[in-house]
C-alpha positions in Angstrom: 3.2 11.7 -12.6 3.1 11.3 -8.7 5.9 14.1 -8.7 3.8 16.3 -10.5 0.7 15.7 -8.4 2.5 15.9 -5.3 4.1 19.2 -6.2 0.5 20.8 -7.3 -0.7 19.3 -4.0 2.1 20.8 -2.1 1.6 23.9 -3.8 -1.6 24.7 -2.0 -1.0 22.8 1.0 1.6 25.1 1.9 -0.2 27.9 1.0 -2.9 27.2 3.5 -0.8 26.0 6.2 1.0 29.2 6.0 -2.2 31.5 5.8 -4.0 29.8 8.1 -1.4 29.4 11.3 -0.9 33.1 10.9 -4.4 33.7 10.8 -5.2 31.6 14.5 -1.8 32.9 16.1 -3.4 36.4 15.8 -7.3 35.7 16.7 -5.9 33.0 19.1 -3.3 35.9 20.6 -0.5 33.3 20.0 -1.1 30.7 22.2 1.4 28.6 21.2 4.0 31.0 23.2 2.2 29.5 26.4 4.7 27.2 27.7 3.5 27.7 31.5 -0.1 26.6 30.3 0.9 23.7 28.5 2.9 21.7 31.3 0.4 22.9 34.0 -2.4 20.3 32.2 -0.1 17.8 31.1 -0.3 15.9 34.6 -4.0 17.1 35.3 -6.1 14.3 36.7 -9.4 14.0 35.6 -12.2 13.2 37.8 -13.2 9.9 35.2 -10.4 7.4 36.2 -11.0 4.8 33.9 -10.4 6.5 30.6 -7.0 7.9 29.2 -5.3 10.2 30.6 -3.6 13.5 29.2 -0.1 12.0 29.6 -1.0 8.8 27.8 -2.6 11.0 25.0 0.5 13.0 24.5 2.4 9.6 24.7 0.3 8.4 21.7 0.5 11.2 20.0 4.2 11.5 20.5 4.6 8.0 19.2 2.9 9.3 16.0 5.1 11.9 15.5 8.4 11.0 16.7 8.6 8.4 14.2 11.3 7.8 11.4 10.0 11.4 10.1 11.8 12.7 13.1 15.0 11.0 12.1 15.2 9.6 8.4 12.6 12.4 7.2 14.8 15.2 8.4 18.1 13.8 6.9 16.3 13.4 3.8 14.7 17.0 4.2 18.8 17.9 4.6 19.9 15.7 1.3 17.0 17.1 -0.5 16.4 20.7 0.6 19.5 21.3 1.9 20.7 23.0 5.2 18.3 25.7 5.3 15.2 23.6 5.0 16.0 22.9 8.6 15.4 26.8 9.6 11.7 26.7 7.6 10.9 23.8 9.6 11.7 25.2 12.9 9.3 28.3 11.6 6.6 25.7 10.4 6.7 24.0 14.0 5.9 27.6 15.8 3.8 28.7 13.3 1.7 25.3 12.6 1.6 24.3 16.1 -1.7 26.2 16.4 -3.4 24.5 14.1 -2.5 21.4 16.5 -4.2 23.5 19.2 -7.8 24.1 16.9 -7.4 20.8 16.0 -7.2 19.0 19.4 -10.0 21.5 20.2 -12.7 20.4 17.7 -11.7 17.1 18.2 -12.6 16.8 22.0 -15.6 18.9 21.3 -17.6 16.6 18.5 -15.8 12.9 19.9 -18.1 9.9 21.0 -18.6 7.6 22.9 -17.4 4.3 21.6 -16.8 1.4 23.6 -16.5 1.4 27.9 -15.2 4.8 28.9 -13.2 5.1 25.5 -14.2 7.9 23.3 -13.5 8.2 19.4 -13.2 11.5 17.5 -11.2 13.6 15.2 -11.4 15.9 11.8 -13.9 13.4 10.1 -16.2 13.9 13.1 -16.3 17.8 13.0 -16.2 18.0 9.5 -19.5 15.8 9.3 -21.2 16.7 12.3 -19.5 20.7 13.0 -19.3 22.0 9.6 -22.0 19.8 8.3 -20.2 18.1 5.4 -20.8 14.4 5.6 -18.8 13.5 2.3 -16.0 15.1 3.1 -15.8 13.8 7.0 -16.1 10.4 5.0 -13.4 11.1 2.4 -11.0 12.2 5.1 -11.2 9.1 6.8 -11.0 7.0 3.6 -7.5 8.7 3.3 -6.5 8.0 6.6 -7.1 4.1 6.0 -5.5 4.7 3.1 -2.6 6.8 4.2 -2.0 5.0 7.0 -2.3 1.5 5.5 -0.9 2.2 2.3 1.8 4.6 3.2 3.1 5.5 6.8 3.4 2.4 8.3 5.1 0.5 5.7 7.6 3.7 5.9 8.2 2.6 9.7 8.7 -0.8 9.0 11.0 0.1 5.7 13.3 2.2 8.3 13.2 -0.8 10.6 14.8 -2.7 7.9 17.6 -0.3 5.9 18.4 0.4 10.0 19.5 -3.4 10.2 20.6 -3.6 6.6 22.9 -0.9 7.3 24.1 -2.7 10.4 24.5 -6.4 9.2 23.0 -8.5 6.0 20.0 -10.2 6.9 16.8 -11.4 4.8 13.8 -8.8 4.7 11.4 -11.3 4.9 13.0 -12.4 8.1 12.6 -9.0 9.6 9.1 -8.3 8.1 8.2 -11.7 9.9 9.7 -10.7 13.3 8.0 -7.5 13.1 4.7 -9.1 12.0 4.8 -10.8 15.5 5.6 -8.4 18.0 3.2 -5.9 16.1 0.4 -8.3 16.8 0.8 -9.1 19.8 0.0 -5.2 21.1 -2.4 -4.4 18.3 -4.8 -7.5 19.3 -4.7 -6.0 22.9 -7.0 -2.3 21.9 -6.8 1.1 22.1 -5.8 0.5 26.3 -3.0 -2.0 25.1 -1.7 0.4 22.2 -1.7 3.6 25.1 0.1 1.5 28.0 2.9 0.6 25.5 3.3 3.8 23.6 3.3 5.4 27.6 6.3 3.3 28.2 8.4 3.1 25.8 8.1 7.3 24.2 9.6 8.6 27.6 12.2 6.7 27.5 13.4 6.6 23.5 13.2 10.8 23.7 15.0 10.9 26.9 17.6 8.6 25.5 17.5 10.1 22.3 17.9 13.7 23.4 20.6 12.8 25.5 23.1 11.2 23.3 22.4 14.5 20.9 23.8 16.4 23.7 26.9 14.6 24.0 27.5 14.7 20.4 26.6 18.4 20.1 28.9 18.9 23.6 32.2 17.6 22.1 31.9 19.4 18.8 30.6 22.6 20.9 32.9 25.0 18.1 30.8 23.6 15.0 27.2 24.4 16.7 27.3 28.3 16.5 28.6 28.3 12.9 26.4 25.9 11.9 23.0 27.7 13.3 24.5 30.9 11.3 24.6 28.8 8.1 20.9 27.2 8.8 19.7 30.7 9.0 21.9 31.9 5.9 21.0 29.1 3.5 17.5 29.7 4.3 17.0 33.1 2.5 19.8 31.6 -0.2 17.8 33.4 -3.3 20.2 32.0 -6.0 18.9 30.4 -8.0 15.5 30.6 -6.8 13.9 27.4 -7.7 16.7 25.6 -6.9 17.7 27.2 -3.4 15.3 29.3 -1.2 12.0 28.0 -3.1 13.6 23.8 -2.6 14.4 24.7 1.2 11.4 26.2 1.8 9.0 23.6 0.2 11.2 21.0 1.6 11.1 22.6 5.4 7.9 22.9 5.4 6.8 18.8 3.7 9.3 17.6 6.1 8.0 19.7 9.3 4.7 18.6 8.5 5.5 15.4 8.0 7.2 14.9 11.3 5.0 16.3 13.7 1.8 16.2 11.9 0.7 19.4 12.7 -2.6 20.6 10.5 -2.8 17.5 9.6 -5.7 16.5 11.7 -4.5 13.0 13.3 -3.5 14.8 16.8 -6.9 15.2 17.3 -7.6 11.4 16.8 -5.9 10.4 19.3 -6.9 13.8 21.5 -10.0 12.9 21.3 -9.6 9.8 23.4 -8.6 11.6 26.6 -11.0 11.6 29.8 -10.4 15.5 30.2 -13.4 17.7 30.0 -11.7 20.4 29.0 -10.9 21.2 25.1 -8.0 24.1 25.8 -6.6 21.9 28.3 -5.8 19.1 25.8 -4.8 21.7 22.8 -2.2 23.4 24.9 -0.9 19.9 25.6 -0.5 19.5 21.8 1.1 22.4 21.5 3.4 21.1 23.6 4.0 17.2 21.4 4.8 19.2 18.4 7.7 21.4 20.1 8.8 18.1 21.6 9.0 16.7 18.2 10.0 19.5 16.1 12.3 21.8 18.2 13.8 19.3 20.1 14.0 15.8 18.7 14.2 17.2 14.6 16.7 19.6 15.7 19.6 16.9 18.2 18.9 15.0 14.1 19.8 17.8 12.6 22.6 18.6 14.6 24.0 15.2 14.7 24.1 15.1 11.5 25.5 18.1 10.2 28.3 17.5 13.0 29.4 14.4 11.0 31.3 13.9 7.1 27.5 13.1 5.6 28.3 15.5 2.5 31.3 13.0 1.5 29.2 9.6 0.7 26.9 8.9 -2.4 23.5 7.5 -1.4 21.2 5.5 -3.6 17.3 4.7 -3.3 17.7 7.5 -0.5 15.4 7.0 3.1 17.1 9.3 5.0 18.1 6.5 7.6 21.3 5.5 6.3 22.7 9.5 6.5 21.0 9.2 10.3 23.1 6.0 11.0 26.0 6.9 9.4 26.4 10.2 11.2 25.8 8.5 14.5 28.5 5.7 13.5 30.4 8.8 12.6 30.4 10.4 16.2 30.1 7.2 18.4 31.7 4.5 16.0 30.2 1.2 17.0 27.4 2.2 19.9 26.0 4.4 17.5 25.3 2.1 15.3 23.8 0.1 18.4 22.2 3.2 19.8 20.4 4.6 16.1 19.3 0.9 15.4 17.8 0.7 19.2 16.0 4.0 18.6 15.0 3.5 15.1 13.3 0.6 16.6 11.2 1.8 19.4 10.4 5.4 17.4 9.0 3.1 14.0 7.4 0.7 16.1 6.0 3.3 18.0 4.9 4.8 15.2 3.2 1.5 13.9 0.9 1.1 17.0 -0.2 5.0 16.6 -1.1 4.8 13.0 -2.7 1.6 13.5 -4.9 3.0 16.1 -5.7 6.3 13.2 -7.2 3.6 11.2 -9.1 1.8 13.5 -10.7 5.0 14.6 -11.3 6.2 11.2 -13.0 2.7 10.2 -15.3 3.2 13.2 -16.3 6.5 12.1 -18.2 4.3 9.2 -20.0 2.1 11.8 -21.9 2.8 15.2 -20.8 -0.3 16.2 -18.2 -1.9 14.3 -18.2 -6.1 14.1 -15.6 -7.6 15.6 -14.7 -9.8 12.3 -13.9 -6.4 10.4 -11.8 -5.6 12.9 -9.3 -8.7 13.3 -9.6 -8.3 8.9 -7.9 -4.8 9.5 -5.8 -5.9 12.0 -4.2 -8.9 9.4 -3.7 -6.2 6.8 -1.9 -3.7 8.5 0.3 -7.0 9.7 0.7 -7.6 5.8 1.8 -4.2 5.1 4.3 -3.8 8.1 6.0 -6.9 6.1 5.6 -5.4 2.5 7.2 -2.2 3.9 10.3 -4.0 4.9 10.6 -5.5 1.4 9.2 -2.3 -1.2 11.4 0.7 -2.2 12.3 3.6 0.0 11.6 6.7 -2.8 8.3 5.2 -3.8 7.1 4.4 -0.2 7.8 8.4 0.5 6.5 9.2 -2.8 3.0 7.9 -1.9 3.2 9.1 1.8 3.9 12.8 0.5 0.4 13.0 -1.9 -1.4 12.0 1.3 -0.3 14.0 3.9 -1.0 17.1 1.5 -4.4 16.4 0.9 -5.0 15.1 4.5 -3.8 18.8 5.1 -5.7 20.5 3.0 -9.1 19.0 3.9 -8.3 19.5 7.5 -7.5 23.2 7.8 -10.9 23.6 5.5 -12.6 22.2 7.9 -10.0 24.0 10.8 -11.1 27.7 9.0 -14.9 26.7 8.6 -15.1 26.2 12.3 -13.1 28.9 13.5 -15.3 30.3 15.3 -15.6 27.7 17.9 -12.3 27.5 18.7 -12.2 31.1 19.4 -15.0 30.9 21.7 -13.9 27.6 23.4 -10.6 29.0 24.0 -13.0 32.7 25.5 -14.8 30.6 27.4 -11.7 29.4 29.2 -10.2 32.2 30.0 -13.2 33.7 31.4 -13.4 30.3 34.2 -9.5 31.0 34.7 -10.0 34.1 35.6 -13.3 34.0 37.3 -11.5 31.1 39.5 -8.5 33.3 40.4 -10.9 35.6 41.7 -12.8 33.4 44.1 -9.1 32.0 45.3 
């Protein structure tokens, strides 16, 4: 029944993602080919010192995308979808990656005040207050909770878990209790806490990260041509249809989604939070976290993994991790076991912090000021569910994760096409002050 609904869901989800990216990339000239724009903000300092800053808010958003999505979820888009999902997700990045720019937009225009010099925000915000539909701003932050709580961070601390399973055979309940501490101890601390962490510790995993891809992809140099023909090839594979280019497609698209969280909605969330005064300034900068995520951490994955003898072992109760690990073990024998384990780690726990911080913002959008009491409640819960996740199933975990995503999607880009007329004239607006200022220069 949840494969059925999740198809349907899917069905339209893609649908709209597809429409509308190609619709903004047009009416927004495609913006999402302005790389020089997007790493000209990133390190802008705004004039209000005590808030975040861009680079923190890319740092948190970053820790919300590069999660296990960007390393189990794309083995598992490979064991599902086959090769040429991976070309429809590079597509879905460029494509979708827009719809991270309106979002970030709207987000920065309708956010609040909440506490200090933090603001809140995010699609339940414009979709109440911008587009004037209360119920549904409501229902999309009863699915965030939801999605969040119920789904995405018990898939973090799942990966956590298979990652040391794969490694050596401990107790889950010892890890879930291990993870329940150091979780607490940075959730307990705010939204500042949850940024200064995340700040730290994204550079470093994607540098890291990226760089062991390139030595892997360096000393099987010969393979990587070939194997970008074949991505390409497999991704128009029309025989049979339902079964090969329909599958990769579908799959491409869930998984791309999935991984950097493009359309749906939860970029802005944490966009929202930035000190900048300036909308365009903090959408190019999102622009920027999904090809970070997408085109550069999904695709060293990808590569490591089709470098490897993956298509030669039998995997059961699938998360994607064990391919991940076993292709790393593969190329680096014992360090990359280390190495995938040290990165699985930081990216989920990451992750954890980030969607925590989703939920919190989404409760708040239900209270002016929220009590402190409700707030240490949803603090012990998501610490429950990091320890259910390391004990409960992989496929149902992902099952449940891939219903919500589609209709956090779907609600999101209604409310990204009902107001798309602001972003147009937000991002008008700018280039009219750029240009005006190059003038007076």
């Amino acid at each position: 029944m949840i494969d059925f609904f999740s198809r349907i869901l899917w069905a339209v989800a893609t649908v709209l993602i597809v429409t509308t990216s190609i619709y903004f990339s047009f009416r927004l000239k495609f913006i999402q080919f302005h790389i020089g724009e997007m790493f000209h903000h990133l390190f802008h300092q705004s004039k209000d010192k005590d808030g975040i800053s861009s680079f923190q808010v890319l740092m948190i958003t970053l820790a919300g995308r590069i999660g296990v999505g960007s390393i189990a979820g794309i083995a598992l888009a490979i064991y599902i979808g086959g090769i040429g999902s991976i070309f429809w997700l590079w597509v879905t990045a460029i494509l979708s990656s827009v719809l991270a720019y309106a979002e970030t937009v709207l987000g920065m225009i309708y956010k609040k005040k909440d506490t200090g010099s933090i603001y809140k925000g995010g699609p339940s915000y414009y979709l109440s207050q911008g587009l004037g539909k209360s119920n549904l701003g409501k229902l999309y932050a009863i699915l965030i909770i939801i999605c969040y709580i119920g789904g995405f961070i018990g898939i973090q601390s799942n990966t956590i878990t298979k990652s040391i399973l794969e490694i050596k055979p401990v107790d889950s309940n010892m890890v879930g209790i291990v993870m329940i501490v150091v979780t607490s101890l940075i959730i307990f601390g705010g939204v500042k806490k949850i940024s200064s962490a995340t700040s730290k510790i994204v550079p470093v995993m994607t540098f890291a990260y990226v760089g062991f891809a390139i030595y892997i992809m360096a000393t099987n140099w010969n393979q990587i041509p070939t194997l970008f023909f074949h991505i390409c090839k497999e991704a128009f594979q029309l025989k049979p249809f339902f079964t090969g280019f329909l599958t990769s497609f579908i799959v491409g698209i869930q998984r791309g989604i999935f991984s950097n969280e493009a359309g749906l909605g939860t970029g802005s969330i944490a966009a929202s939070t930035s000190n900048s005064d300036s909308p365009t300034e903090q959408g190019y900068i999102q622009i920027l976290g999904i090809y970070i995520t997408s085109l550069l951490i999904c695709t060293a994955t990808a590569m490591i993994i089709l470098t490897s003898d993956y298509g030669t072992h039998v995997f059961t109760d699938v998360n994607g991790i064990e391919i991940t690990q076993l292709a790393f073990r593969y190329h680096l024998g014992s360090v990359g076991n280390a190495f995938i384990f040290g990165s699985i780690l930081l990216f989920a726990f990451s992750t954890i912090l980030t969607g925590y911080y989703y939920v919190e913002s989404s409760l708040k959008f239900f209270f002016d000021k929220i009590h402190p009491l409700i707030l240490t409640l949803l603090k012990i819960v998501t610490l429950m569910v990091v320890y259910l996740g390391c004990i409960m199933s992989s496929t149902t975990l992902w099952k449940l994760v891939d219903v919500f995503v589609a209709l956090l999607a779907i609600i999101n880009i209604y409310g990204l096409y009902g107001l798309r007329n602001e972003v147009e004239q937000e991002l008008f607006v700018y280039n009219v002050k750029k240009r005006n200022d190059k003038e007076n220069l």
